[in-house]
C-alpha positions as CSV (number, residue, x, y, z in Angstrom):
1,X,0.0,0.0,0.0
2,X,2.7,2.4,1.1
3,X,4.1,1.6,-2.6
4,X,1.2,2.3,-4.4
5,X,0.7,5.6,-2.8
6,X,4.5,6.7,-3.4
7,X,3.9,5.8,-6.8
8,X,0.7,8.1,-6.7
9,X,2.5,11.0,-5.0
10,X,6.0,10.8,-7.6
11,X,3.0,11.1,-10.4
12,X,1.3,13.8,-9.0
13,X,4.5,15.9,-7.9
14,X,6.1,14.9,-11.6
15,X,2.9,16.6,-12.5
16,X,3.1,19.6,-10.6
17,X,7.0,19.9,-12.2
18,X,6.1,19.6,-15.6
19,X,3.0,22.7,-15.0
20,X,5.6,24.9,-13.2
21,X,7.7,24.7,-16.3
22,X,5.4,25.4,-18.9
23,X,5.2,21.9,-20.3
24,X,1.8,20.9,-19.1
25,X,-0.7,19.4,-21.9
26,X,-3.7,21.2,-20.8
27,X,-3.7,25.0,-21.4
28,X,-6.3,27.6,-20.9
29,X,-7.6,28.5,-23.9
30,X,-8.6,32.1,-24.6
31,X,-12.1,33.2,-24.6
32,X,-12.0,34.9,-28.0
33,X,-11.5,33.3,-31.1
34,X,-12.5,36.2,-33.4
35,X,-13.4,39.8,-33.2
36,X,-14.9,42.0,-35.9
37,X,-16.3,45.1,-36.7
38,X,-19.3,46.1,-38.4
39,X,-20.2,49.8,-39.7
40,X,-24.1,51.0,-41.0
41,X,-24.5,53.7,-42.3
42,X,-27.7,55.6,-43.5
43,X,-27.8,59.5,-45.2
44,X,-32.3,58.6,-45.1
45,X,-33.0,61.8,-42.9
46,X,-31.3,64.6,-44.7
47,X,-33.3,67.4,-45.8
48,X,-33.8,69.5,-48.9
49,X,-33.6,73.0,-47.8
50,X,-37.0,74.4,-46.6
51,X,-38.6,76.9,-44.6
52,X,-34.8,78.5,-43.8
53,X,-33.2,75.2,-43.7
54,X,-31.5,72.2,-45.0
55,X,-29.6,69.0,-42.8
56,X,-27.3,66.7,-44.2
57,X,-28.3,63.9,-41.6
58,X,-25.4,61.1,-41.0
59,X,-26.6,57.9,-38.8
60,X,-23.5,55.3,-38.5
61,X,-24.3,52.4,-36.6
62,X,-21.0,50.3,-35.1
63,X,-20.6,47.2,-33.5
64,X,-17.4,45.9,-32.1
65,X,-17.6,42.0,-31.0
66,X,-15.8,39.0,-30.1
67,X,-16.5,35.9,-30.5
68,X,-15.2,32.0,-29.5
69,X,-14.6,29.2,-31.3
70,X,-18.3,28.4,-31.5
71,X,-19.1,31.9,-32.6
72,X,-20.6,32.8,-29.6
73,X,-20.6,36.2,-28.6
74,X,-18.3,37.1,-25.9
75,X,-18.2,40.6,-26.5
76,X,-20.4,43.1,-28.0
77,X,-20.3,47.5,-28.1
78,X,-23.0,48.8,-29.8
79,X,-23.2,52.7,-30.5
80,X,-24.0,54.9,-32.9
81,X,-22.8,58.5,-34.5
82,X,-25.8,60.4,-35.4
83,X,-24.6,63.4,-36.6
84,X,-26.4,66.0,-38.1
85,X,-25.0,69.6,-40.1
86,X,-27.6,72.2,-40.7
87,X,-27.7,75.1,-43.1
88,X,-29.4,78.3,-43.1
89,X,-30.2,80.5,-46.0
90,X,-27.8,80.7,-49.0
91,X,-26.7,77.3,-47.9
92,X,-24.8,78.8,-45.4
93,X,-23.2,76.5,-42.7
94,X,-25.8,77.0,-39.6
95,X,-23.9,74.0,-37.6
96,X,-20.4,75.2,-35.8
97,X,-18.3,72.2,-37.3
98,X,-15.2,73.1,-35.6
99,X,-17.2,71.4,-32.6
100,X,-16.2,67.5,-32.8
101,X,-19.9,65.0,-33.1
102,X,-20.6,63.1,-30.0
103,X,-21.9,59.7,-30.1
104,X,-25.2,58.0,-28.2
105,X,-23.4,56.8,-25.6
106,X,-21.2,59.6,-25.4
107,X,-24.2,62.1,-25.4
108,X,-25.9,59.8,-22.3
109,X,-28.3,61.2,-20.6
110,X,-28.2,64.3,-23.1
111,X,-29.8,62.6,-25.8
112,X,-32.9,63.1,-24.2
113,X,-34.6,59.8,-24.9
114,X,-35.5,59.0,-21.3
115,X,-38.5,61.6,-21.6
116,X,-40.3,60.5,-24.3
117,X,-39.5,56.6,-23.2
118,X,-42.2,54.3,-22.4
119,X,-40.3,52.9,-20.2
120,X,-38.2,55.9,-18.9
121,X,-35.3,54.8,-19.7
122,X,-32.2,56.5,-22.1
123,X,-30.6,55.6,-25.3
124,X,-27.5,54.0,-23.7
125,X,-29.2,51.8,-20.8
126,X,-31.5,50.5,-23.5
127,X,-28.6,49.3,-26.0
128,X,-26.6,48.1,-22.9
129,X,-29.8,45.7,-22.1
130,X,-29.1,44.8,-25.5
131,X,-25.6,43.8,-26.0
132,X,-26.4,41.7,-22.5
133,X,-29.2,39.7,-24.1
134,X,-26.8,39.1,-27.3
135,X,-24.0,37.8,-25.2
136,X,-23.4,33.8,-25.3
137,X,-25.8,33.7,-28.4
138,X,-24.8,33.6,-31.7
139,X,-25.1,35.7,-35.1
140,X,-28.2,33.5,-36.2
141,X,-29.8,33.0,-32.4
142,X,-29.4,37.2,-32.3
143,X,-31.0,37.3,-36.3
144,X,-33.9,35.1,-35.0
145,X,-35.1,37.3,-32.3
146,X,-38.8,38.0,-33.1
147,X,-39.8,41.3,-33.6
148,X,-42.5,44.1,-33.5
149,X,-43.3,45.5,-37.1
150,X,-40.9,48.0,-36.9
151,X,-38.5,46.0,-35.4
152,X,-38.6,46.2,-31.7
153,X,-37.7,43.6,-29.9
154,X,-40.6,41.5,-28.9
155,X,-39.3,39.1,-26.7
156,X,-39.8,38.4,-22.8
157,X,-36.6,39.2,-21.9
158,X,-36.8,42.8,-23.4
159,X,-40.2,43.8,-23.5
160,X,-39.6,45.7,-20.6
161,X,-36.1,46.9,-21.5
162,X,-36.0,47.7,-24.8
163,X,-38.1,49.8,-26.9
164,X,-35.7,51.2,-29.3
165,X,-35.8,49.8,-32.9
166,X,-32.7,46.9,-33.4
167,X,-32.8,46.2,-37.0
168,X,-29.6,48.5,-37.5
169,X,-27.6,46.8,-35.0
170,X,-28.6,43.1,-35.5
171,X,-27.4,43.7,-39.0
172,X,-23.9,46.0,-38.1
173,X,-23.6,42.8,-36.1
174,X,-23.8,40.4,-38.9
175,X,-21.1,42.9,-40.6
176,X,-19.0,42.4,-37.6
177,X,-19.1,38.3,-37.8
178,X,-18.6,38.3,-41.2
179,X,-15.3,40.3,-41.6
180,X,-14.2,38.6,-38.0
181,X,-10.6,38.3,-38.2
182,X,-8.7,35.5,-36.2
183,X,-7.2,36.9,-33.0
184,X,-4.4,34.6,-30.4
185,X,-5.0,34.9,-27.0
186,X,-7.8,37.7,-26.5
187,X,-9.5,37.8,-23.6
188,X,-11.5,41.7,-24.1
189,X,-12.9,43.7,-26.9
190,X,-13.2,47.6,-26.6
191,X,-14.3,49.8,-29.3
192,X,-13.1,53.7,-30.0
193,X,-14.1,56.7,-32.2
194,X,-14.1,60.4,-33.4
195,X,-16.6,62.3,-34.9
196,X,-15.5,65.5,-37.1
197,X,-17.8,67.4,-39.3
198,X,-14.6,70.2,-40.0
199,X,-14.8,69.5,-43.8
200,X,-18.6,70.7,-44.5
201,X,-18.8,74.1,-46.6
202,X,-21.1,76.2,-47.1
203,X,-22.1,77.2,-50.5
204,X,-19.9,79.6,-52.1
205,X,-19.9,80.8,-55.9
206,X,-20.1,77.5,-58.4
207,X,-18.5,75.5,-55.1
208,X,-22.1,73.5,-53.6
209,X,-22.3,72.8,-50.2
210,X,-21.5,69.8,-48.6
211,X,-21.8,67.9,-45.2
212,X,-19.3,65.6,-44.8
213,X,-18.9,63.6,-41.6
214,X,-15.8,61.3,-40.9
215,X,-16.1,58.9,-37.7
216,X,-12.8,57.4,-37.0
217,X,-13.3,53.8,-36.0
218,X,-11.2,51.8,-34.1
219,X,-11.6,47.9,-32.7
220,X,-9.4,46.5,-30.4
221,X,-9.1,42.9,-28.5
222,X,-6.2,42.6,-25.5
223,X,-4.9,39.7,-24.4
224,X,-5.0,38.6,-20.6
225,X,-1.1,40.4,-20.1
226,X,-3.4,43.7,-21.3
227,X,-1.1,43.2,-24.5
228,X,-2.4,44.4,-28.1
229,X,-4.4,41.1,-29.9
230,X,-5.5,42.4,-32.9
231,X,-7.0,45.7,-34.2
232,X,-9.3,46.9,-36.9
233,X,-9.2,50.3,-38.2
234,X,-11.7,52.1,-40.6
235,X,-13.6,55.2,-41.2
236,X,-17.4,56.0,-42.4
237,X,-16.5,59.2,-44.7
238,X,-20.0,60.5,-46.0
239,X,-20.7,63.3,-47.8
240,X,-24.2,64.8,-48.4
241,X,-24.2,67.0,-51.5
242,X,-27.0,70.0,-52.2
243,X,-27.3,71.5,-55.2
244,X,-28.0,75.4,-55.6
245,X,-31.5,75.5,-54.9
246,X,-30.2,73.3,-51.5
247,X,-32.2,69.8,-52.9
248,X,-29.7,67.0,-51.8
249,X,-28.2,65.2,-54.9
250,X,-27.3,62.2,-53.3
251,X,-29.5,59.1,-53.5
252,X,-30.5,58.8,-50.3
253,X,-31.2,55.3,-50.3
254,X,-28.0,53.7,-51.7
255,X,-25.7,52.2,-49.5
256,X,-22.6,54.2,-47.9
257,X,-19.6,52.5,-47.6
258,X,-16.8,53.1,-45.2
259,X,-13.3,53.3,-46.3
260,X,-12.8,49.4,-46.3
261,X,-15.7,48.6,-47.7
262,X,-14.5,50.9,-50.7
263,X,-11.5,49.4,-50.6
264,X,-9.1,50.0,-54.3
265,X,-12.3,52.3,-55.0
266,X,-11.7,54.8,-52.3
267,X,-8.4,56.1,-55.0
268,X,-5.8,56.7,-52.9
269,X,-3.2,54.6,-54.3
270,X,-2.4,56.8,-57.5
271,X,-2.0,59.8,-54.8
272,X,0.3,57.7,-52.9
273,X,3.7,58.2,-52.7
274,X,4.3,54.4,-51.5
275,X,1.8,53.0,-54.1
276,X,-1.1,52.1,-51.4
277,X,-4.6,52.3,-50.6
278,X,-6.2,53.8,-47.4
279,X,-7.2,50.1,-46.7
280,X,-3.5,48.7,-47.0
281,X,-2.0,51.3,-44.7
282,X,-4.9,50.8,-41.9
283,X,-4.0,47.6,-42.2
284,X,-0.7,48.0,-41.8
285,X,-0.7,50.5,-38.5
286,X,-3.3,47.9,-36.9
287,X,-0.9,44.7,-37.4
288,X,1.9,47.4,-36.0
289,X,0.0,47.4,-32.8
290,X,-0.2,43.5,-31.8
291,X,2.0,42.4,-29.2
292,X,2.5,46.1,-28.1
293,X,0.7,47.6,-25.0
294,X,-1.7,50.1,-25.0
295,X,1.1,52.8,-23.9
296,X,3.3,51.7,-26.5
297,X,0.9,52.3,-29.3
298,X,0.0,55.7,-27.7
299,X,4.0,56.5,-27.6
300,X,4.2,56.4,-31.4
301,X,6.4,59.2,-32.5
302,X,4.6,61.3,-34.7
303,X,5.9,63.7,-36.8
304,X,3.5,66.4,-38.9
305,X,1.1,64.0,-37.6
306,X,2.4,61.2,-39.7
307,X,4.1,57.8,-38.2
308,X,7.9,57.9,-37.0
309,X,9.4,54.8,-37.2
310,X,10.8,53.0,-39.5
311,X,8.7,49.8,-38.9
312,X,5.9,52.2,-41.2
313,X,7.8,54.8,-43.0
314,X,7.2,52.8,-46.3
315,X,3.5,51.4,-45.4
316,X,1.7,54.5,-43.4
317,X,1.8,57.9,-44.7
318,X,-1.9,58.9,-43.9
319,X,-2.1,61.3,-41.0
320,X,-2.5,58.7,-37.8
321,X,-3.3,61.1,-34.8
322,X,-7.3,60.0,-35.4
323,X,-6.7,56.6,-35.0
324,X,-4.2,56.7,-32.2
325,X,-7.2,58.9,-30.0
326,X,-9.6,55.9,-31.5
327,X,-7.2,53.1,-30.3
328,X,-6.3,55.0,-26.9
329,X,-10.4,55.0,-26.1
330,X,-10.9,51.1,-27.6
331,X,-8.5,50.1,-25.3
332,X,-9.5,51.5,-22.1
333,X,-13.0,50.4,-22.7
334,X,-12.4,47.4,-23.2
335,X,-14.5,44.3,-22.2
């Protein structure tokens, strides 16, 4: 007996040896497999210019997510930029763009939903009640919630939650599954942004007016050593164009593509002085970031707000600062 339980104990300390130096078989395996990130975004609710105004109206819905092996969602953001430029008379900018847009969540209690709520409850606790119930399900088990006629949820579990209408963000989270990207070890997802509106003008001479709205979009998944485990850059450039009389010319129901989507279309490469699209060089300052911590990726040197380092001198020449404040808020939010 006193054998058998040597025996037992040499096993189970030979064990215990093997773990301590990193050669044990069984290994914790990370909780996400994949993250993605989705972008919708709708120009519907612009307005021709009428009694002493016109609105070039930009709604981008985005959706950061993780998912594991099983594509099961481990992680989900949901928020959206609703931003909206106004003209007066003359087409003349009404809006101050200088002023940088604010997102739903961002806004909080400010978007003034609460009020007018059924249920008395804001914007941002609503989509929160939302990203819990699609936790642990996936893509197709989110699709198949059952919904109202203009698709609020109508499920038990949200009834009493969730009035809001979730078409927008079940399908910016089909975008996200969809272009999921493969991540090692990542254990959070967070999601950033920026909203500008500085490059609308007003009319002036043969030169139409124009609201254009670029919302910086960053993704970001860290590993449990809060190290970078993959990233996703892109950016939902739209432009809403008035003629003279201020009627938009845009067709207001044709899709908008961010700057990925656009991909070899968006025409930068011929501009380029390294030969390469937008899409290449996000690409390119997002695989820069893995392995790095968040306070290395903020400590790029930046010079004319343009990448310093040799690692990116001849794939990034696009101005990063926008993407560096995007990553710096992806990271610290994320979950």
């Amino acid at each position: 007996m006193k054998k058998i339980l040597s025996l037992v104990m040499t096993s189970v300390l030979a064990i215990g040896v093997l773990a301590g130096c990193g050669k044990s078989v069984v290994q914790k395996e990370s909780a996400i497999a994949k993250m993605g990130l989705g972008i919708v975004t709708s120009i519907e609710k612009s307005k021709d210019y009428a009694e002493e105004a016109a609105v070039g109206q930009v709604d981008s819905v985005i959706v950061a997510a993780g998912f594991d092996k099983d594509g099961k969602i481990v992680s989900v953001t949901i928020d959206t930029a609703q931003s909206k430029v106004e003209f007066a008379k003359d087409m003349v900018l009404k809006t101050d763009v200088k002023v940088a847009g604010k997102t739903k969540v961002e806004l909080g209690a400010d978007y003034g939903m609460k009020e007018t709520s059924t249920l008395k409850k804001e914007w941002f606790e609503q989509i929160a009640e939302l990203e819990k119930y699609m936790t642990g399900k996936t893509v197709a088990e989110v699709k198949a919630m059952k919904l109202t006629e203009t698709t609020v949820p109508d499920v038990e579990e949200l009834k009493s939650l969730v009035t809001i209408k979730v078409s927008g963000y079940i399908a910016a989270l089909e975008k996200a599954y969809a272009s999921a990207v493969e991540v090692k070890g990542a254990e959070t997802v967070g999601l950033g942004h920026g909203v500008s509106l500085a490059k609308s003008k007003s009319m002036e001479g043969e030169t139409m007016a124009v609201a254009q709205v670029d919302t910086t979009i960053v993704a970001t998944a860290l590993n449990a050593d809060g190290k970078v485990a993959g990233t996703i850059i892109d950016t939902a450039q739209t432009k809403v164009a008035f003629d003279k009389d201020g009627k938009i010319t845009n067709d207001l129901k044709a899709a908008v593509k961010s700057k990925v989507e656009l991909g070899a279309d968006y025409g930068m490469k011929k501009a380029s002085g390294i030969g390469k699209e937008w899409f290449e060089q996000a690409k390119a300052l997002a695989d820069w970031t893995l392995g790095k911590t968040p306070a290395e990726v903020e400590a790029l040197k930046v010079t004319d707000g343009k990448a310093d380092v040799a690692e990116l001198k001849t794939s990034v020449t696009v101005s990063v600062g926008d993407y560096l404040a995007a990553f710096k808020e992806a990271a610290s939010k994320a979950k």
